[in-house]
N, C-alpha and C positions, 0 to 999 in steps of 0.2 A: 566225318568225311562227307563231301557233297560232290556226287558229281551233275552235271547238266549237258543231255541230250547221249548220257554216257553209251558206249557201245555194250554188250553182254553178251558175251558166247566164249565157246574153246574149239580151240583148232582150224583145221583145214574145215570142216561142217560147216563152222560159224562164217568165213571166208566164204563160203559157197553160198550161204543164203544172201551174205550182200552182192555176190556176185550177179545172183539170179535175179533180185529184186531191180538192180541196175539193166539187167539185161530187158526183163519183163517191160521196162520204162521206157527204152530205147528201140523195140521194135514194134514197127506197128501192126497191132492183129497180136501181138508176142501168146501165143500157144504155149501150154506146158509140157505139151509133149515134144516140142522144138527146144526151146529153151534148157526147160533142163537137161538133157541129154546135152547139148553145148555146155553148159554150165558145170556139169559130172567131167566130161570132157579135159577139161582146164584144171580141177582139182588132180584129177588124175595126171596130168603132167605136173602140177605144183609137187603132189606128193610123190614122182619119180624125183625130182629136184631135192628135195628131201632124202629120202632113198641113193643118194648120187650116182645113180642109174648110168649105165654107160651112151655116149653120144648117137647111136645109132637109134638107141630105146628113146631120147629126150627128142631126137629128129621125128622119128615116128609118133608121137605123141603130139607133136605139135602140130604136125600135117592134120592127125584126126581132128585136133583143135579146131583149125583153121574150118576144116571141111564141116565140121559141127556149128560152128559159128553163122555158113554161109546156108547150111540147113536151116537154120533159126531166121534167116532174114538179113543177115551182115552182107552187103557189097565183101567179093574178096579183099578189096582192100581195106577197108575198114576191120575187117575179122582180122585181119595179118597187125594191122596197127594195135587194134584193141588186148590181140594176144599176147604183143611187144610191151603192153602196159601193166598186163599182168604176170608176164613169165617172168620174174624181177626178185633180187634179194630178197626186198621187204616179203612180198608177197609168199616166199617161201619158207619165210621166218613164222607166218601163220599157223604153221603147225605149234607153235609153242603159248600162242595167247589161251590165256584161261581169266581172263575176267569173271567168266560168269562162276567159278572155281575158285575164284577170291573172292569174289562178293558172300558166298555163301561160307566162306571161312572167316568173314567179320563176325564181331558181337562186340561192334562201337556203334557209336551211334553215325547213321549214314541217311544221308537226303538224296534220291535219287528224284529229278526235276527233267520232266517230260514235255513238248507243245503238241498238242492234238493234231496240228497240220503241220508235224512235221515230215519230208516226203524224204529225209536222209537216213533218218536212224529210227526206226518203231520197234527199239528193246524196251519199253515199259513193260510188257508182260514178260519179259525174258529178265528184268530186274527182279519186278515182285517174287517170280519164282527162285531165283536165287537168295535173294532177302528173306524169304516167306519164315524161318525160324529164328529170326535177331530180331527181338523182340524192341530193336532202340531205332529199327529204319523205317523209314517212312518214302514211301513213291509216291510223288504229286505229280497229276495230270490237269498243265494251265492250259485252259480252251481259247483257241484262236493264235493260238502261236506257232510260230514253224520251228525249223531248226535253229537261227537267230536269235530266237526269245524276242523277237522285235513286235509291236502294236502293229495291226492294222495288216498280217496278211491275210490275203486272199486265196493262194494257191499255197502256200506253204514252199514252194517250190524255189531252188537257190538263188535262180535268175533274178528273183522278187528280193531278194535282199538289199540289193545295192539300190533301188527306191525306196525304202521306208526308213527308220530313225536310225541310231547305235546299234552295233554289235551288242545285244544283252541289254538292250533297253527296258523293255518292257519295265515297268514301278511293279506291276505282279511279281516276277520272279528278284527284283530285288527285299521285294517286300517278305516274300515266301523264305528265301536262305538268310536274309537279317534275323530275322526272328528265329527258325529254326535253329543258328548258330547261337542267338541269345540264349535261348533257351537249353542249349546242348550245353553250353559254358557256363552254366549257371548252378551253385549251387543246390538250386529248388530242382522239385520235380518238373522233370522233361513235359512241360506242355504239347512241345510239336511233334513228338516223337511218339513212337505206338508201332502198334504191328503195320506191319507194309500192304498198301493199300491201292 
């Protein structure tokens, strides 16, 4: 199995740290003592949503939202949009992701492929630790990559995608899963494979 830039966590938790890492990005000055408390906020209403809480408790919940958001530094309209983007099926279905709860339930061989400037997903440590006892995965960290996989960025940042080569350009990361996969599909002993790294 390989995946590249893969996410790794379970539950409403894991939801709440991309929530918070997106928020922390988005305000200027963004405090932890603002932020999260916004960010607690939203799960707390996701996991009424879950709960199927009756409509006065989801009204109430979302007001705190709101007013938690505008604490953090959100224009109220912006917080009222931003909440309308997260109060949403998918978002409530979070309580049931266990990625990082299937990773650690492999023992096939798995390539978990990371970019150092990547500024969307930084679960390479949250890989390795899931991986850490399958003794056939391997976590690579290519330097100078963002979430694209593409050469040449600078900021890692998504904006920067649409100037630089192909989606998953980089000859690194093809280079890194060609081989890995030869070698996982190979007869012989797993050259690319080892303890997670």
């Amino acid at each position: 199995m390989v995946t590249l830039a893969g996410n790794v966590g379970d539950g409403l938790p894991y939801v709440r740290k991309g929530l918070y890492r997106q928020m922390m990005k988005m305000v200027v000055g963004g405090r932890d003592t603002l932020v999260g408390p916004a960010a607690d906020a939203a799960m707390t209403l996701l996991q009424a949503r879950v709960d199927s809480r009756d409509a006065t408790t989801i009204s109430r919940l979302r007001a705190n939202a709101i007013d938690r958001f505008e604490a953090a530094g959100f224009p109220r309209a912006q917080a009222e949009q931003a909440l309308t983007m997260i109060d949403v099926p998918d978002a409530w279905k979070g309580s049931k992701l266990r990625s990082a709860s299937d990773l650690k339930a492999l023992h096939i061989p798995v390539l978990a492929v990371y970019g150092t400037k990547d500024t969307v997903v930084d679960d390479a440590p949250a890989a390795r630790a899931a991986l850490a006892s399958n003794h056939l995965a391997r976590v690579v960290m290519l330097d100078g990559l963002g979430h694209s996989f593409q050469e040449g960025a600078v900021t890692g940042a998504p904006d920067e995608a649409s100037k630089l080569g192909p989606y998953l350009g980089s000859p690194r990361v093809v280079a890194v899963v060609g081989d890995w996969l030869r070698d996982a599909l190979s007869s012989k002993s797993p050259r690319g494979m080892g303890k997670a790294r």
